[in-house]
C-alpha positions in Angstrom: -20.5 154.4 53.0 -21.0 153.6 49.3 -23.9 154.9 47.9 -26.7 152.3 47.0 -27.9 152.3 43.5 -31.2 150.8 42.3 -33.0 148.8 39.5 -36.4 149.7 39.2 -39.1 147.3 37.9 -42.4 148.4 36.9 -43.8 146.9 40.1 -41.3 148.8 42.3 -42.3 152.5 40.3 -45.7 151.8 41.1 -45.2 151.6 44.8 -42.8 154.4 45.0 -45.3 156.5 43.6 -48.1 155.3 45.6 -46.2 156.2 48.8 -45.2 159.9 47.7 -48.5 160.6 47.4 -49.1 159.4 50.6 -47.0 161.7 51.7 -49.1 164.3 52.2 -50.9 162.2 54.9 -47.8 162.5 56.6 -47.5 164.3 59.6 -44.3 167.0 59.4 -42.2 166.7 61.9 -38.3 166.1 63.0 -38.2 162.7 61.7 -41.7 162.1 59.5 -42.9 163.8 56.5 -41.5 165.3 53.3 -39.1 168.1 52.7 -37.0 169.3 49.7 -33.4 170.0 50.1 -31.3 172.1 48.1 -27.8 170.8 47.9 -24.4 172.0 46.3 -23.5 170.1 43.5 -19.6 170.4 44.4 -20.4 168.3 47.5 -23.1 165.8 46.8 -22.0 162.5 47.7 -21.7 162.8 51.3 -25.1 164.4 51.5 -26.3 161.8 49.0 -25.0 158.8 52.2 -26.4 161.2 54.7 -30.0 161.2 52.8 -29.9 157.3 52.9 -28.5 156.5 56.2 -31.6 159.3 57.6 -34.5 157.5 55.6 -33.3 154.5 56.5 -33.7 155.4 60.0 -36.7 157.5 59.7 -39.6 155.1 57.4 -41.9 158.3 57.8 -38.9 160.5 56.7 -38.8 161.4 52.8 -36.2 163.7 51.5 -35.7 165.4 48.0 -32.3 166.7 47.2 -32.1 169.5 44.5 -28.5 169.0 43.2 -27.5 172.8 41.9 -24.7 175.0 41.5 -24.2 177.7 44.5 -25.6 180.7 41.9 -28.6 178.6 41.1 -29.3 177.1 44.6 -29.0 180.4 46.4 -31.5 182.1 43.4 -34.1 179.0 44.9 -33.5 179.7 48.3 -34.2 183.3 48.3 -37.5 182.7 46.1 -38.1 180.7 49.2 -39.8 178.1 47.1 -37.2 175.8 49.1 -36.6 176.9 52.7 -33.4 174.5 53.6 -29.8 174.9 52.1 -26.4 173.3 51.7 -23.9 175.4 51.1 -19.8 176.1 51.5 -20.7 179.5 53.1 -23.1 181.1 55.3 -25.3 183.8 54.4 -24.6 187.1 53.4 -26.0 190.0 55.6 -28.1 191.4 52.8 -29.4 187.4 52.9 -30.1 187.2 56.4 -31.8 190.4 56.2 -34.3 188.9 53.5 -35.7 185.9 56.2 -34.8 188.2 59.3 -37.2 190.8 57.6 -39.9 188.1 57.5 -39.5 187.3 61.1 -38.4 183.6 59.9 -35.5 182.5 62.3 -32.2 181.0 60.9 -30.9 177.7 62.2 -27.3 177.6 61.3 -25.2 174.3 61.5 -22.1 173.6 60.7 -21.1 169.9 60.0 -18.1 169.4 58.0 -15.1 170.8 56.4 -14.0 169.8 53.0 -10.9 169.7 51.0 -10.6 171.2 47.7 -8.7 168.5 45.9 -6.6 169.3 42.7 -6.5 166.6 40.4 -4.5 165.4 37.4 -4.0 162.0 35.3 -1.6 159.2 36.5 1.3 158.9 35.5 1.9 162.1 35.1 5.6 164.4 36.5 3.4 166.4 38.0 2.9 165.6 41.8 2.5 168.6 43.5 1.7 172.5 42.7 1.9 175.7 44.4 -1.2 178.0 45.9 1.0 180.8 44.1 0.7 179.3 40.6 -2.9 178.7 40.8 -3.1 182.4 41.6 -0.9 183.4 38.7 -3.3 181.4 36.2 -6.5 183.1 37.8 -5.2 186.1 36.9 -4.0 185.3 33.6 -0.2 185.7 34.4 2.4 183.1 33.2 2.4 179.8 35.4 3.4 176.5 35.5 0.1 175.4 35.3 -1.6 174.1 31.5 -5.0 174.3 32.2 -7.3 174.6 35.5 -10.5 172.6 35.3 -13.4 173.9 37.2 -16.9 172.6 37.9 -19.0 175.2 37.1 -18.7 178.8 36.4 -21.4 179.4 39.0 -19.8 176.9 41.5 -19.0 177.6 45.3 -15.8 176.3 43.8 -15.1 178.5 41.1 -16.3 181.5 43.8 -13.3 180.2 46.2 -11.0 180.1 43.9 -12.1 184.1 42.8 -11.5 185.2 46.3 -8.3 183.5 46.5 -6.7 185.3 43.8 -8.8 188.0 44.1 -10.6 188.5 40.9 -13.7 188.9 39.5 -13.5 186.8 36.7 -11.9 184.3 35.0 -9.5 184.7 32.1 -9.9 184.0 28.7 -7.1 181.1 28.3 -5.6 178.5 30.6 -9.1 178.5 33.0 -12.2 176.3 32.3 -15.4 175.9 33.5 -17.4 172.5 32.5 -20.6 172.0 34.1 -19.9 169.5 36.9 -17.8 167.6 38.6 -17.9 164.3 37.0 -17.6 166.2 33.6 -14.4 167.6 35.5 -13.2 163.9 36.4 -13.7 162.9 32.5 -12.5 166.1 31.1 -8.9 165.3 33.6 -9.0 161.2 32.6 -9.5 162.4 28.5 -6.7 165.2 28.6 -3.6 164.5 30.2 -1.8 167.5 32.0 -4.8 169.4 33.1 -5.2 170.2 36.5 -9.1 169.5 38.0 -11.0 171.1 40.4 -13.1 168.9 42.7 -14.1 168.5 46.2 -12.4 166.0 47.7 -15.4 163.5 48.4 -15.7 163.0 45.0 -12.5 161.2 44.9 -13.1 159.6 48.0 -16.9 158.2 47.5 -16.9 158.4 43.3 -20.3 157.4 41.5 -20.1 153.5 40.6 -19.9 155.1 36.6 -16.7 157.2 37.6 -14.9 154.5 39.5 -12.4 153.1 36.8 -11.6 156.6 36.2 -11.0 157.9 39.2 -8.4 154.7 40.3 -6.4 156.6 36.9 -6.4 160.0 38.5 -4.1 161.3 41.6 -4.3 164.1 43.6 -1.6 166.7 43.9 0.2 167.8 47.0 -0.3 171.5 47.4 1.9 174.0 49.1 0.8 177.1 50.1 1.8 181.3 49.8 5.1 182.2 52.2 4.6 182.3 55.3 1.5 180.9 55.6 0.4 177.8 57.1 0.9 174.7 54.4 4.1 176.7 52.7 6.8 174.7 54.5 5.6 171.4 52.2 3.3 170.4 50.0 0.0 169.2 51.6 -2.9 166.8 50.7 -6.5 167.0 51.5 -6.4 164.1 54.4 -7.9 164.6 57.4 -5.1 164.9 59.4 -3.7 167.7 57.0 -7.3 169.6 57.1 -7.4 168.8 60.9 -3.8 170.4 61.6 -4.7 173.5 59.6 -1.7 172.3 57.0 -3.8 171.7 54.0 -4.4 175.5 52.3 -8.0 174.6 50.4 -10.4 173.9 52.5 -14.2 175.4 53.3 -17.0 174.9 56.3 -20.0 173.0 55.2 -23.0 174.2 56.4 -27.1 173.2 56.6 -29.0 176.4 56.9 -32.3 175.9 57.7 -35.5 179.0 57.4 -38.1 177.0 57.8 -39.7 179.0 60.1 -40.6 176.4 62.4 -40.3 172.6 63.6 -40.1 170.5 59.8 -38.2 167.6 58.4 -34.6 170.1 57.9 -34.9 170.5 61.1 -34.1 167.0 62.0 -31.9 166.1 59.3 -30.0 169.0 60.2 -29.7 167.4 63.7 -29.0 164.1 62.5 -26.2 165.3 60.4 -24.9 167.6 63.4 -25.0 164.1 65.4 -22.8 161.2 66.1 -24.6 158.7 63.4 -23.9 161.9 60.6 -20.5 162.8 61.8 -19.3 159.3 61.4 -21.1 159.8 57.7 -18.6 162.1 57.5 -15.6 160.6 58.8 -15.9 157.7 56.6 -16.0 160.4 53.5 -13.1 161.9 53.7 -14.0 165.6 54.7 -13.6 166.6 58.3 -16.1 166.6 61.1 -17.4 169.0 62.4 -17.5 166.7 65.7 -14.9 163.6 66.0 -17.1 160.8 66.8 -16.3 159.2 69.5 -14.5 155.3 70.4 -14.7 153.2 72.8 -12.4 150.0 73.3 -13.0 147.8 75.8 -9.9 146.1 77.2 -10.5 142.6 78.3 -7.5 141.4 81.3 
């Protein structure tokens, strides 16, 4: 599903703002009211066609996505000035133990699992890379790699990637960190032989302004560390190569919600746990949680 952009008129502001403060008058429940969402930038175009498709559905239902890195969302969340989260990662236990110590129960769901995708300019040689060299480049050892774009330094990406070659930080030369993923998709178009960082959705679903740029960008085959799963070939983020445990950069999606009671998060996380969302999510490129469901009639 494409997301839908809009031209606002002066008329159409005016009405927009006469209903959120309406909003108020609203009762809160599953599918009525207003809630603020904190979102992780790395994957915000499928929860971007979720948020539509839901208010759609739901007139009463008014959603506000707050599009941050993973260091700055979970600094929000744990201020608890925004009780529902979408993250790569579930909570620490020093985290639960901050809403667990408030008696606020944690509804966990998980609805998705995305591809990291590694992306370069086309034409380029390069096709394909190994989990091995982007481990040697994270720790600042010779590699075959130029450069390795990232999204942010405080991205759930850039944390992956820590874990993966199991550093704390990244080194001075051949790793970058921009401040988003569409910089990442510019930086990639503007500087043939670097090697992006982006989740896969981005490639799949870009914004209407990265479109162009995106048809002049591939994505690499990756094969992964010796006798692991993924090291007999080299594997791209597809859903059948995710599904089959073949593709070696992936991550779970989660909505955790602490709102302490029935709200709005509530049912969006339910509505993205559901057939209507998982399709959402089919047609994105990530993974279900769930594989919808067909039916086909046969007719003799």
């Amino acid at each position: 599903m494409k997301r839908i952009r809009y031209i606002f008129t002066a008329g159409f502001l005016f009405v927009l703002f006469s209903c959120q403060n309406n909003t108020a008058s609203v009762q809160q429940s599953y599918t009525s009211g207003y809630e603020q969402i904190l979102v992780d930038e790395s994957f915000a175009p499928i929860i971007e066609d979720q948020e539509y498709l839901f208010e759609s559905t739901y007139a009463d239902a008014k959603l506000d996505l707050v599009m941050k890195s993973e260091n700055e969302l979970l600094n929000l969340f744990l201020s608890d000035s925004i009780q529902v989260a979408v993250l790569s990662r579930l909570l620490t236990p020093e985290e639960t133990k901050h809403f667990e110590g408030r008696n606020i129960k944690i509804r966990i769901n998980r609805f998705a699992i995305d591809g990291i995708a590694l992306i370069t300019k086309n034409p380029s040689k390069d096709s394909t890379v190994l989990v091995e060299d982007i481990i040697k480049v994270l720790k600042g050892a010779g590699s075959a790699i130029q450069s390795l774009v990232f999204d942010n330094a405080n991205s759930s990406t850039v944390r992956y990637f820590k874990e993966l070659a199991g550093v704390k930080e990244l080194p001075v030369e051949g790793v970058y960190a921009l401040k988003s993923n569409a910089e990442v998709i510019r930086y990639v178009h503007e500087n043939p032989g670097s090697i992006g960082v982006v989740g896969v959705n981005w490639m799949v679903q870009p914004p209407t302004d990265l479109e162009k740029i995106v048809e002049g960008l591939k994505i690499l085959g990756v094969k992964n560390l010796d006798g692991q799963a993924g090291s007999d070939a080299f594997y791209k983020p597809t859903q059948n190569d995710i599904a089959l445990g073949l593709y070696p950069l992936t991550r779970s999606l989660y909505i955790i919600n602490c709102e302490g009671g029935a709200g709005l998060g509530t049912g969006f996380a339910s509505f993205i746990a559901g057939e209507r969302g998982q399709r959402v999510v089919l047609k994105s490129g990530l993974l279900p949680d769930s594989i919808p469901s067909r039916e086909i009639n046969i007719v003799n």
